[in-house]
CHARMM-style PDB file with segment names, atoms N, HN, CA, C and O in Angstrom:
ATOM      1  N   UNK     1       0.844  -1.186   0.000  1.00  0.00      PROA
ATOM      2  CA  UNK     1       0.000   0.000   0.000  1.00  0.00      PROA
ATOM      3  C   UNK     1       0.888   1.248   0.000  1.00  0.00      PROA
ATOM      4  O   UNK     1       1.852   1.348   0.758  1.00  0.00      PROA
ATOM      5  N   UNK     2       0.567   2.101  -0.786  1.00  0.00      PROA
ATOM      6  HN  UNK     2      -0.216   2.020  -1.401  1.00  0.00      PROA
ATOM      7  CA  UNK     2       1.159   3.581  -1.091  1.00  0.00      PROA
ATOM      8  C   UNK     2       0.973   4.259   0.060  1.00  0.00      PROA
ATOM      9  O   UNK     2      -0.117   4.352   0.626  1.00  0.00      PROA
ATOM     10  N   UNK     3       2.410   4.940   0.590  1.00  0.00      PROA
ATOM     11  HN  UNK     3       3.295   4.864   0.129  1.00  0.00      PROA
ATOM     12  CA  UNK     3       1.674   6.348   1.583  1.00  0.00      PROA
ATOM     13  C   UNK     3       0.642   7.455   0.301  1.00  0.00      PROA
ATOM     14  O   UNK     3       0.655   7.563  -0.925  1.00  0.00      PROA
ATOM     15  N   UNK     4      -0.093   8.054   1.344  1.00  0.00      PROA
ATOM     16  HN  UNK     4      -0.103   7.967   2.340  1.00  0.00      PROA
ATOM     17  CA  UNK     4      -0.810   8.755   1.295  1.00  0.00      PROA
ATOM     18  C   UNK     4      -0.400  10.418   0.903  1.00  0.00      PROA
ATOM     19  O   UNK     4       0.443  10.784   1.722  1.00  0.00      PROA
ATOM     20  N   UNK     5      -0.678  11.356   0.070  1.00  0.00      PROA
ATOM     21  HN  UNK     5      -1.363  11.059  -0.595  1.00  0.00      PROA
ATOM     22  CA  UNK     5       0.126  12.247   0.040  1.00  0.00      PROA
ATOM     23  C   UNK     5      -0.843  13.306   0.475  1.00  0.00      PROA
ATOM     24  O   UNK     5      -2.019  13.137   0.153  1.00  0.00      PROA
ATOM     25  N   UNK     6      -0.548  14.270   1.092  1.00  0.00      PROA
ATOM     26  HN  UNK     6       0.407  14.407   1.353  1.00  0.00      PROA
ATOM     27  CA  UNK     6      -1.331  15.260   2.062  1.00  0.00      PROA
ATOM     28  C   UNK     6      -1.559  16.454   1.078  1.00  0.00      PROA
ATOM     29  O   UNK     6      -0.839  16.919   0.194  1.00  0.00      PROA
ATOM     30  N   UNK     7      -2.806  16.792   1.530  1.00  0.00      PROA
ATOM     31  HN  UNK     7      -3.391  16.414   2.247  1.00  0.00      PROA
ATOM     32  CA  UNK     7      -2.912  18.048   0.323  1.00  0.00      PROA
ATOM     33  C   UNK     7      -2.433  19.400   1.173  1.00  0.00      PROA
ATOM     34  O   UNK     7      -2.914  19.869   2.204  1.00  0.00      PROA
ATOM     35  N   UNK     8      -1.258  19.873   0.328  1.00  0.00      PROA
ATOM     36  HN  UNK     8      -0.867  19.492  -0.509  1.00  0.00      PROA
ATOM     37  CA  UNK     8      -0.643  21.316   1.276  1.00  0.00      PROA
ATOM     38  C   UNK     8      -1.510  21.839   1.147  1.00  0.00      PROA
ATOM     39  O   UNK     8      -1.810  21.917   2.338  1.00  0.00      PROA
ATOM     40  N   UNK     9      -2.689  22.601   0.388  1.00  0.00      PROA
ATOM     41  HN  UNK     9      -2.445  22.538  -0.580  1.00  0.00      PROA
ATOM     42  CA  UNK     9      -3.673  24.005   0.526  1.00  0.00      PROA
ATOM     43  C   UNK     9      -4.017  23.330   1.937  1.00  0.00      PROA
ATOM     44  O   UNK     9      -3.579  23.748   3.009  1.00  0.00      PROA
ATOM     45  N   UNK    10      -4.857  22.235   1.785  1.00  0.00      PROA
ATOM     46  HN  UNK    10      -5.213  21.895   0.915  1.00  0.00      PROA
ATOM     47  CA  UNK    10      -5.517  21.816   3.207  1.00  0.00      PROA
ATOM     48  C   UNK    10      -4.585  21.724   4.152  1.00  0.00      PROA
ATOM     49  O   UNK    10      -4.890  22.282   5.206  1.00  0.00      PROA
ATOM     50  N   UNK    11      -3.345  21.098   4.111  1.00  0.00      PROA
ATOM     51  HN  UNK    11      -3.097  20.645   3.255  1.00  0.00      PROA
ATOM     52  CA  UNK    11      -2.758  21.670   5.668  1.00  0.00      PROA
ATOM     53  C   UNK    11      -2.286  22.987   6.503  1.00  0.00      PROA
ATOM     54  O   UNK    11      -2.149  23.222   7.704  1.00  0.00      PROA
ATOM     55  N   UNK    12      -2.124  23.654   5.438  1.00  0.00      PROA
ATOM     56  HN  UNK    12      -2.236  23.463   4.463  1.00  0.00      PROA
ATOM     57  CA  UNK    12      -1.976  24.994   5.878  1.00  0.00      PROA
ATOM     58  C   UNK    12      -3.395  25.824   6.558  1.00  0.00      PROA
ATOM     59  O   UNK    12      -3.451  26.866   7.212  1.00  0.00      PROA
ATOM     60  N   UNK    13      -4.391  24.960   6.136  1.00  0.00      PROA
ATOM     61  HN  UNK    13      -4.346  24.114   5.605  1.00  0.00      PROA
ATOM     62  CA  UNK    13      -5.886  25.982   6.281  1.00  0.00      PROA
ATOM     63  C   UNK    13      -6.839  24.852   7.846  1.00  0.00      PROA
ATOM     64  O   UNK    13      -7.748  25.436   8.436  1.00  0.00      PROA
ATOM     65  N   UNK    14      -6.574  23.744   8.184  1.00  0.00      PROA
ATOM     66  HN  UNK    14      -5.836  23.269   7.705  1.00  0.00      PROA
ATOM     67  CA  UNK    14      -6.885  22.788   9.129  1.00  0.00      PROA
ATOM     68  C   UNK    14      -6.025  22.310   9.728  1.00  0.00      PROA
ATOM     69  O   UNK    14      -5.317  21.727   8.906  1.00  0.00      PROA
ATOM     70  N   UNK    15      -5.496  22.153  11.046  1.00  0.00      PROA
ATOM     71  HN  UNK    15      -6.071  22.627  11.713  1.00  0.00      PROA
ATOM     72  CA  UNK    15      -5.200  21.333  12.063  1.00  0.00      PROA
ATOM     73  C   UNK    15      -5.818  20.471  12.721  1.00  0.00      PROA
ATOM     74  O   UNK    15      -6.782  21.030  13.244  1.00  0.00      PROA
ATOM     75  N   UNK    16      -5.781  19.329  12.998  1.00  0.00      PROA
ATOM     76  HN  UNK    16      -4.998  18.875  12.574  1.00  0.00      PROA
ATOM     77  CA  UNK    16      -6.305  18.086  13.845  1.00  0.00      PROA
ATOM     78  C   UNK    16      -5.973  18.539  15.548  1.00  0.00      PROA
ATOM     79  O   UNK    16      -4.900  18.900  16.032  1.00  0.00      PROA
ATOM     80  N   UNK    17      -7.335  18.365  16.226  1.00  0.00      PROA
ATOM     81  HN  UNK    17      -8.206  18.071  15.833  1.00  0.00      PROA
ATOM     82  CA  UNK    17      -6.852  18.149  17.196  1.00  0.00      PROA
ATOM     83  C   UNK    17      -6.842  16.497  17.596  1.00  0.00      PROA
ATOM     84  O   UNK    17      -7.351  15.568  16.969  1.00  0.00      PROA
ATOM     85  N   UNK    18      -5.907  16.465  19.147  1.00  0.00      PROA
ATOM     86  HN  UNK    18      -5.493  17.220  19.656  1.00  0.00      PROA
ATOM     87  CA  UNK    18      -5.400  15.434  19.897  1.00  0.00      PROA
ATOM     88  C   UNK    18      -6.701  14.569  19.742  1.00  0.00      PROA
ATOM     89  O   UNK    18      -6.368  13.423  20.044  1.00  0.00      PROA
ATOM     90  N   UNK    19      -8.065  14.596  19.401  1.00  0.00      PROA
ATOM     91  HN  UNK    19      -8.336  15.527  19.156  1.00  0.00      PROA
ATOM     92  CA  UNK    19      -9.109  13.486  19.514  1.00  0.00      PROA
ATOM     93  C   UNK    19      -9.576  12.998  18.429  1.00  0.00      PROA
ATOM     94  O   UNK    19     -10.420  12.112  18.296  1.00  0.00      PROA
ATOM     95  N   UNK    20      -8.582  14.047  17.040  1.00  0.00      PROA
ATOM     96  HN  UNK    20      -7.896  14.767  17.148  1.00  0.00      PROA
ATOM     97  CA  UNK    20      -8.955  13.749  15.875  1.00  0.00      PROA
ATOM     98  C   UNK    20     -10.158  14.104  15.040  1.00  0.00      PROA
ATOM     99  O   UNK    20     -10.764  13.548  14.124  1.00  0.00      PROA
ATOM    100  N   UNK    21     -10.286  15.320  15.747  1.00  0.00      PROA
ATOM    101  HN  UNK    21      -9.794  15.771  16.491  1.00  0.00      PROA
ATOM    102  CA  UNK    21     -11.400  16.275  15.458  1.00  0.00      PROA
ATOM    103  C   UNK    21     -10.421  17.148  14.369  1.00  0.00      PROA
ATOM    104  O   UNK    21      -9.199  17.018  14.434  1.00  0.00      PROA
ATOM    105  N   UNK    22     -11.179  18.230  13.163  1.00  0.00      PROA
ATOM    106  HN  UNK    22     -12.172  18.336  13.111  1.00  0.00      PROA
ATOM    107  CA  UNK    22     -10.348  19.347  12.804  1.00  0.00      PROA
ATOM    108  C   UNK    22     -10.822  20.257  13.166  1.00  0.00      PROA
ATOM    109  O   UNK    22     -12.019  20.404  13.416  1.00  0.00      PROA
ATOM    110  N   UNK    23      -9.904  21.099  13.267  1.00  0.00      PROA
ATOM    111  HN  UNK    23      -8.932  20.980  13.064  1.00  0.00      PROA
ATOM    112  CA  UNK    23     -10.147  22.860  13.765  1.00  0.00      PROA
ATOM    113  C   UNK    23     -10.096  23.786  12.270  1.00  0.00      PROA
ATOM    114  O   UNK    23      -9.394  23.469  11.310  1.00  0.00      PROA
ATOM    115  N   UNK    24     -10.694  24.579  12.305  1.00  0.00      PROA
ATOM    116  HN  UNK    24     -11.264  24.836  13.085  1.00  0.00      PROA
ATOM    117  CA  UNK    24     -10.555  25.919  10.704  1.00  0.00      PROA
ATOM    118  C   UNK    24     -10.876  27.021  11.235  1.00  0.00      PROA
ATOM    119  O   UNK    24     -11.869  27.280  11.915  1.00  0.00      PROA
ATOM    120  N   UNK    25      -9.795  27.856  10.835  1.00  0.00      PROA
ATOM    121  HN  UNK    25      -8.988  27.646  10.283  1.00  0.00      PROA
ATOM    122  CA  UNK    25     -10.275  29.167  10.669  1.00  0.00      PROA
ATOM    123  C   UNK    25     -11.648  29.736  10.277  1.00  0.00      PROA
ATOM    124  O   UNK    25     -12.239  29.254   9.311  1.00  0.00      PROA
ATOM    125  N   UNK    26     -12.222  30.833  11.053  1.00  0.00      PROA
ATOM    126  HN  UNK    26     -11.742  31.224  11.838  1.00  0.00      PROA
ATOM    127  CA  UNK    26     -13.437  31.687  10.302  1.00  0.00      PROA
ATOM    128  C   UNK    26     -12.989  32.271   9.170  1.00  0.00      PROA
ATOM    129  O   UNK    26     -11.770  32.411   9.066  1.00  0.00      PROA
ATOM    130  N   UNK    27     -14.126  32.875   7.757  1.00  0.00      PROA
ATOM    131  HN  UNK    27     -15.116  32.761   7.841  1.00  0.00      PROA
ATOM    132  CA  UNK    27     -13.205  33.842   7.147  1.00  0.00      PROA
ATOM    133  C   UNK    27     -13.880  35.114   7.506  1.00  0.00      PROA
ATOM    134  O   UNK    27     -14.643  35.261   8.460  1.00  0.00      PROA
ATOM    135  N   UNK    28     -13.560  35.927   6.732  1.00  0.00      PROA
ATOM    136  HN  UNK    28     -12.941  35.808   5.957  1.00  0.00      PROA
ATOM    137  CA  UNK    28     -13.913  37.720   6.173  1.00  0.00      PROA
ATOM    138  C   UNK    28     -13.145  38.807   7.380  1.00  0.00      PROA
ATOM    139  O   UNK    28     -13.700  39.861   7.690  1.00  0.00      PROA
ATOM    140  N   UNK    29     -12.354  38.556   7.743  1.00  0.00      PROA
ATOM    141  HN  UNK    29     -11.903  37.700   7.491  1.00  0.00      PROA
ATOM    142  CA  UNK    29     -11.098  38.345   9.373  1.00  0.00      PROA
ATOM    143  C   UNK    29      -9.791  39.522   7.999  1.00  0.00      PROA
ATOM    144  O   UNK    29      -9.014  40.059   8.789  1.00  0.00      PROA
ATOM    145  N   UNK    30      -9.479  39.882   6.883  1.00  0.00      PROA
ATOM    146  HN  UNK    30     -10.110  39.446   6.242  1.00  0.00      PROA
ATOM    147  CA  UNK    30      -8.507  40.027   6.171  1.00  0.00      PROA
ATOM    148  C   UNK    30      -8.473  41.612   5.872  1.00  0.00      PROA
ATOM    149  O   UNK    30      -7.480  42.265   6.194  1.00  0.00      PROA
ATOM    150  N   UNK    31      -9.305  42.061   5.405  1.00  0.00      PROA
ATOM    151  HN  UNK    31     -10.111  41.530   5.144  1.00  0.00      PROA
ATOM    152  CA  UNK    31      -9.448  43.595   5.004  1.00  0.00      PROA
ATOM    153  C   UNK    31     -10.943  44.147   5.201  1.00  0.00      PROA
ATOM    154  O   UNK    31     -11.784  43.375   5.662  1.00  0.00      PROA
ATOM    155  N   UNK    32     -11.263  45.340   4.894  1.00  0.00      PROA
ATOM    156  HN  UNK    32     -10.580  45.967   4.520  1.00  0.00      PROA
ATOM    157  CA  UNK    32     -12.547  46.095   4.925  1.00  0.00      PROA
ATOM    158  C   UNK    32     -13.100  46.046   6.351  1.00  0.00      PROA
ATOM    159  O   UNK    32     -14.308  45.911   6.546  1.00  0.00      PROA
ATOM    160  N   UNK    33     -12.026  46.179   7.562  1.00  0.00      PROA
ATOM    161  HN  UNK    33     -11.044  46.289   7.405  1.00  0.00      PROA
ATOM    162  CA  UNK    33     -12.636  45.903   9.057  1.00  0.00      PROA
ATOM    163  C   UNK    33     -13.728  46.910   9.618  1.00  0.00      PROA
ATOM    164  O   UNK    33     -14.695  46.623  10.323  1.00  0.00      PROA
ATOM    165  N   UNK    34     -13.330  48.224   9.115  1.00  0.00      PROA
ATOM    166  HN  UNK    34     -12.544  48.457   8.542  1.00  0.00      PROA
ATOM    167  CA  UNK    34     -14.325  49.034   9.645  1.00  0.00      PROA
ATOM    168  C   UNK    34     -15.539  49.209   9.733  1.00  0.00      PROA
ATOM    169  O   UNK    34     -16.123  49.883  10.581  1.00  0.00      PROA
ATOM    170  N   UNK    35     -16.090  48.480   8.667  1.00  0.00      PROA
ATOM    171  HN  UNK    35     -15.616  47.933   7.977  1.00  0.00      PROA
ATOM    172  CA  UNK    35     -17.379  48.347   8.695  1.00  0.00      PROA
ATOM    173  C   UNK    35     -17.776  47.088   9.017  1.00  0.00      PROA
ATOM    174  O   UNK    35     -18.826  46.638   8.559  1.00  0.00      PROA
ATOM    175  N   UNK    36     -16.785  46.195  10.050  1.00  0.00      PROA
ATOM    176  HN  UNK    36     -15.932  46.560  10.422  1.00  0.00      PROA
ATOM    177  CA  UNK    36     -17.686  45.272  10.995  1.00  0.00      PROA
ATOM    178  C   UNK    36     -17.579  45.701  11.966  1.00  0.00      PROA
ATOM    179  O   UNK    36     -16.730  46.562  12.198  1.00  0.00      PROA
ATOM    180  N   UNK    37     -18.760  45.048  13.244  1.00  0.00      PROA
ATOM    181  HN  UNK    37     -19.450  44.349  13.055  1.00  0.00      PROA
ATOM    182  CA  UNK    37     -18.534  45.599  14.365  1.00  0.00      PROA
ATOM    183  C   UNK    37     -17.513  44.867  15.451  1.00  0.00      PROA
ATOM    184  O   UNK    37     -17.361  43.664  15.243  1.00  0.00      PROA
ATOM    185  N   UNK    38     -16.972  45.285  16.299  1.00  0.00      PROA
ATOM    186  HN  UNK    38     -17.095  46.263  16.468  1.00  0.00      PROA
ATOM    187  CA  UNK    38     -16.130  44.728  16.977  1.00  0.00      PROA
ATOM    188  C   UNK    38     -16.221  43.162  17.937  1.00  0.00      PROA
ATOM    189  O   UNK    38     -15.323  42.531  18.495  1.00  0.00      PROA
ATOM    190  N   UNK    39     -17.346  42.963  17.855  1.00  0.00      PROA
ATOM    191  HN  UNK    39     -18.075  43.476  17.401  1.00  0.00      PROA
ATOM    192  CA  UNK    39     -18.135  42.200  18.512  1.00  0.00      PROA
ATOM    193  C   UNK    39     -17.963  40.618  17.572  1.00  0.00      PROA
ATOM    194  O   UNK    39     -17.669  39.453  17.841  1.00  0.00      PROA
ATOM    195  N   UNK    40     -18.391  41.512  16.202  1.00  0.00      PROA
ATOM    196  HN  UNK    40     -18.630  42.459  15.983  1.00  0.00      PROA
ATOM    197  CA  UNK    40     -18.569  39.979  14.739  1.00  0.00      PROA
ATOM    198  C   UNK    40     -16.735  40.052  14.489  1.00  0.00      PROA
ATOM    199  O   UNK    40     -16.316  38.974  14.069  1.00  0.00      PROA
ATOM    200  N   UNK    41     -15.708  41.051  14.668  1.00  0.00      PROA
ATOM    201  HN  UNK    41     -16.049  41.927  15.009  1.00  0.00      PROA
ATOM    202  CA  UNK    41     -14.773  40.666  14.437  1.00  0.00      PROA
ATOM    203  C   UNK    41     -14.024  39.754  15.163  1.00  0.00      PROA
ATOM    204  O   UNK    41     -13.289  38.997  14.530  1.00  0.00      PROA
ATOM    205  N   UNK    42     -14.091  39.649  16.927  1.00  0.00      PROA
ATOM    206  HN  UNK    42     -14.689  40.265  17.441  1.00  0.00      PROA
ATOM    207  CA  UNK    42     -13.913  39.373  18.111  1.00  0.00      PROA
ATOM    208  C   UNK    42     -14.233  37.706  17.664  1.00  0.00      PROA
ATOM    209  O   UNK    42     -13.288  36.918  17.628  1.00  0.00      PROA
ATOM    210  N   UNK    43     -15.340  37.349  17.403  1.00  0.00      PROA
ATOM    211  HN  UNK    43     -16.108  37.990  17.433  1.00  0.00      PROA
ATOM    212  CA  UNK    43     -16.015  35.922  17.360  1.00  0.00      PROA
ATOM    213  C   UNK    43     -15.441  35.635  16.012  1.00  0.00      PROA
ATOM    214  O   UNK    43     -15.458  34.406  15.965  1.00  0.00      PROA
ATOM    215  N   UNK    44     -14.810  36.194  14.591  1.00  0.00      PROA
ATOM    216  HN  UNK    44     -14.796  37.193  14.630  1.00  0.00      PROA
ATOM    217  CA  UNK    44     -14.393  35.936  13.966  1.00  0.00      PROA
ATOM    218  C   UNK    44     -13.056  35.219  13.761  1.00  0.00      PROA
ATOM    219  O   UNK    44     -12.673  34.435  12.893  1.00  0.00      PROA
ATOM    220  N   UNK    45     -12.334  35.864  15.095  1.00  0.00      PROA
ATOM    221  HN  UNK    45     -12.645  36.501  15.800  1.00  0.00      PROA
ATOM    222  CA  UNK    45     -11.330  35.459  15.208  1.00  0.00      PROA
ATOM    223  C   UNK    45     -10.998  34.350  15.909  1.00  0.00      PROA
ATOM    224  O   UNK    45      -9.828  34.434  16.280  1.00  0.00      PROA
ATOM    225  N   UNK    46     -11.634  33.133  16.322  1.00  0.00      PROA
ATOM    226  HN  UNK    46     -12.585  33.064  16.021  1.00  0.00      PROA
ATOM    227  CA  UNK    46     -11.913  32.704  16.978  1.00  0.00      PROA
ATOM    228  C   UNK    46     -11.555  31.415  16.532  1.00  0.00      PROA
ATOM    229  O   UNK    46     -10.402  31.772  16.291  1.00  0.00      PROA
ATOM    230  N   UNK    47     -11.547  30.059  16.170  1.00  0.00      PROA
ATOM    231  HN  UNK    47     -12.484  29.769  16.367  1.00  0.00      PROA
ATOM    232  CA  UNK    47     -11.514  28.473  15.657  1.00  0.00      PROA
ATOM    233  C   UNK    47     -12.345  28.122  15.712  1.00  0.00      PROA
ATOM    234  O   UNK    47     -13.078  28.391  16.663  1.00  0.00      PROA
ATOM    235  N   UNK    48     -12.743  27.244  14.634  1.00  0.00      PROA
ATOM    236  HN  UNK    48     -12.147  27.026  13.862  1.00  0.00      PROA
ATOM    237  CA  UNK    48     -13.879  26.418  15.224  1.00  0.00      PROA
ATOM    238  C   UNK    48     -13.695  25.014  14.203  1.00  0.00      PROA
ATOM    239  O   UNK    48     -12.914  24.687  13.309  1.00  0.00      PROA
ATOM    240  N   UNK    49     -14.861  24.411  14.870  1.00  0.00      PROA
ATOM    241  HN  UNK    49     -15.496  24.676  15.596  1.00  0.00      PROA
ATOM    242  CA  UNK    49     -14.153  22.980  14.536  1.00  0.00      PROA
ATOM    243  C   UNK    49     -15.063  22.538  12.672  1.00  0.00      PROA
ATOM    244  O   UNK    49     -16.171  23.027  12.456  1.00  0.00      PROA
ATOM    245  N   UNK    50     -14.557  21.864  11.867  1.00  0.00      PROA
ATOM    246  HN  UNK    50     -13.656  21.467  12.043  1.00  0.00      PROA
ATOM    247  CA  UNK    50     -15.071  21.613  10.647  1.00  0.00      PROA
ATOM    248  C   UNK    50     -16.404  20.892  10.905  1.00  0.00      PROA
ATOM    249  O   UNK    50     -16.650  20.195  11.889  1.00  0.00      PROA
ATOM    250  N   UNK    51     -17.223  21.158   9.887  1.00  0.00      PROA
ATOM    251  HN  UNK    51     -17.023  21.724   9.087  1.00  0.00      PROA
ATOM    252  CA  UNK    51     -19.240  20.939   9.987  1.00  0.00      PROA
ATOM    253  C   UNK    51     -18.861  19.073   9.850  1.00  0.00      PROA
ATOM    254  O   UNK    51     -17.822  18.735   9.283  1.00  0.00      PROA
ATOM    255  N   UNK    52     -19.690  18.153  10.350  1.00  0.00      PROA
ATOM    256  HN  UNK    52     -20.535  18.427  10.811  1.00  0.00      PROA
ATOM    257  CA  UNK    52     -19.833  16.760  10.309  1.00  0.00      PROA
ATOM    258  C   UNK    52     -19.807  16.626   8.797  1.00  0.00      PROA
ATOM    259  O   UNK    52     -18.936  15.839   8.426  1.00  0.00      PROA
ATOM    260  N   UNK    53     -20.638  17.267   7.655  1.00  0.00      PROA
ATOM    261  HN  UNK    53     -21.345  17.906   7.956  1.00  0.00      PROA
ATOM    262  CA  UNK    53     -20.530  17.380   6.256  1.00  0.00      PROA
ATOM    263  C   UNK    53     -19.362  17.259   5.707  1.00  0.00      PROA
ATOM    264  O   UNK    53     -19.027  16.395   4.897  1.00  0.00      PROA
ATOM    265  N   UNK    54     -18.550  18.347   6.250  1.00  0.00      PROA
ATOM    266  HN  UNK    54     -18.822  19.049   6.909  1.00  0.00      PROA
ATOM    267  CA  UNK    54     -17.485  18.565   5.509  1.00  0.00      PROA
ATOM    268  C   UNK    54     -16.010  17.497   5.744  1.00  0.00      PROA
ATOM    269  O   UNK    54     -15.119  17.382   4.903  1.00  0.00      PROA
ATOM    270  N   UNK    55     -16.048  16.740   7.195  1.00  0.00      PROA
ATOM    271  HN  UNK    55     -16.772  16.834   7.878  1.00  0.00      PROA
ATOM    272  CA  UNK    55     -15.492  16.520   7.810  1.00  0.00      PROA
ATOM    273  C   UNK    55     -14.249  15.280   7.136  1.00  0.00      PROA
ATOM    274  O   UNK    55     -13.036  15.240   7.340  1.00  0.00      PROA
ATOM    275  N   UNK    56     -15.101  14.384   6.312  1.00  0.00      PROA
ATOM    276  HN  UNK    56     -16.087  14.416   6.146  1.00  0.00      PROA
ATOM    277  CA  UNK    56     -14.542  13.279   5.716  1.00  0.00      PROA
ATOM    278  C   UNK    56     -13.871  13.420   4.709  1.00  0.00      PROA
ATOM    279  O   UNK    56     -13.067  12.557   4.356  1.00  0.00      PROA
ATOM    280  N   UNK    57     -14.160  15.036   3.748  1.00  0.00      PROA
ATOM    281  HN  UNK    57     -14.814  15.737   4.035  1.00  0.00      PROA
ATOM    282  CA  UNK    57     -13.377  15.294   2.792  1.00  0.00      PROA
ATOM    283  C   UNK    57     -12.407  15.970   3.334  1.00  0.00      PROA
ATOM    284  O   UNK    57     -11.441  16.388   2.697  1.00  0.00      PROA
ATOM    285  N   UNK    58     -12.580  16.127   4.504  1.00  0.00      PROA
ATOM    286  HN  UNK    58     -13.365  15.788   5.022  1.00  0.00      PROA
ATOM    287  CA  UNK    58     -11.020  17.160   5.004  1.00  0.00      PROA
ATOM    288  C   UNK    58     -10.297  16.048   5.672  1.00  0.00      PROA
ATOM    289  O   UNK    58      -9.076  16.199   5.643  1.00  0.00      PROA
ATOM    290  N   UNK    59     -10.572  15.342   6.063  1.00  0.00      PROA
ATOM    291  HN  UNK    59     -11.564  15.219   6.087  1.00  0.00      PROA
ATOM    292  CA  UNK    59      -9.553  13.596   7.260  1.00  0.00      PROA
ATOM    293  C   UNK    59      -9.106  13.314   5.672  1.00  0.00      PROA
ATOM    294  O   UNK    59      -8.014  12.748   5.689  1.00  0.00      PROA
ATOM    295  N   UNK    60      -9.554  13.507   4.395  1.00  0.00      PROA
ATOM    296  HN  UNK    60     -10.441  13.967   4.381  1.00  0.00      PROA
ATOM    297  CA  UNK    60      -9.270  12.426   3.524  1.00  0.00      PROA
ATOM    298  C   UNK    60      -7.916  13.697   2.889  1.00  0.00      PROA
ATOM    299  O   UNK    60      -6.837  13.305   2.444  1.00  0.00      PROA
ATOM    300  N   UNK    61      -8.201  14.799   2.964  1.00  0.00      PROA
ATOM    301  HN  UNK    61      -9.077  15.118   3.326  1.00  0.00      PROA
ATOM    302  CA  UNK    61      -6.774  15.779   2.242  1.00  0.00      PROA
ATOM    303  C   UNK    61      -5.709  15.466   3.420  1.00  0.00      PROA
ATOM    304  O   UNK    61      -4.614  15.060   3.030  1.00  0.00      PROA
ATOM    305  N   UNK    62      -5.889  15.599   4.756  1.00  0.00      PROA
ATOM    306  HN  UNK    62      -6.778  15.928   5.074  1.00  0.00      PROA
ATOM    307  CA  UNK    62      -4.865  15.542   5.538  1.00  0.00      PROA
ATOM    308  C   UNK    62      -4.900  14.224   6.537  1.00  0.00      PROA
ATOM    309  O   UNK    62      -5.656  14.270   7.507  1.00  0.00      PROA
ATOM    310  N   UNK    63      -4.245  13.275   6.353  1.00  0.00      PROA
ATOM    311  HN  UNK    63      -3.630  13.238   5.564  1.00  0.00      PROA
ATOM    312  CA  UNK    63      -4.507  11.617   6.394  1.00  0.00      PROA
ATOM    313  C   UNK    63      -3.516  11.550   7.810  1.00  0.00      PROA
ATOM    314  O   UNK    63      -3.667  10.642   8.628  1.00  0.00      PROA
ATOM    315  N   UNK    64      -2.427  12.698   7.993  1.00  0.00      PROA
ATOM    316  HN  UNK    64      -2.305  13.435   7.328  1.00  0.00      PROA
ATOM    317  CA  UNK    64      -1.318  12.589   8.644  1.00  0.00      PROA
ATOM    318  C   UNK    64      -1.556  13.928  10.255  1.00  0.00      PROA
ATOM    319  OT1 UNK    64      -0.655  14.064  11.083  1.00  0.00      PROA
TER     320      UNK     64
END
């Protein structure tokens, strides 16, 4: 059996945590801040973990 080769966009953008859950960044966090409020930027900045949906195509880019 072949190793597995990891997709760099996806590792740079998800980390695994220790239970084998992934973590992702929020977006819209980059430019045009002033016209959010401090409150939606605050919670923007924040981690959160990848949707159950999405979850199997992201374990399957980053295997490692």
């Amino acid at each position: 059996m072949p190793k597995l080769k990891t997709h760099k966009g996806a590792s740079k953008r998800f980390k695994k945590t220790g239970t084998g859950k992934v973590k992702r960044h929020k977006a819209f966090l980059r430019h045009i801040l002033t016209s959010k409020a401090k409150k939606r930027k605050k919670k923007l900045g924040n981690s959160v973990l990848v949707s159950a949906a999405d979850l199997h195509k992201v374990k399957r880019m980053i295997p490692y």
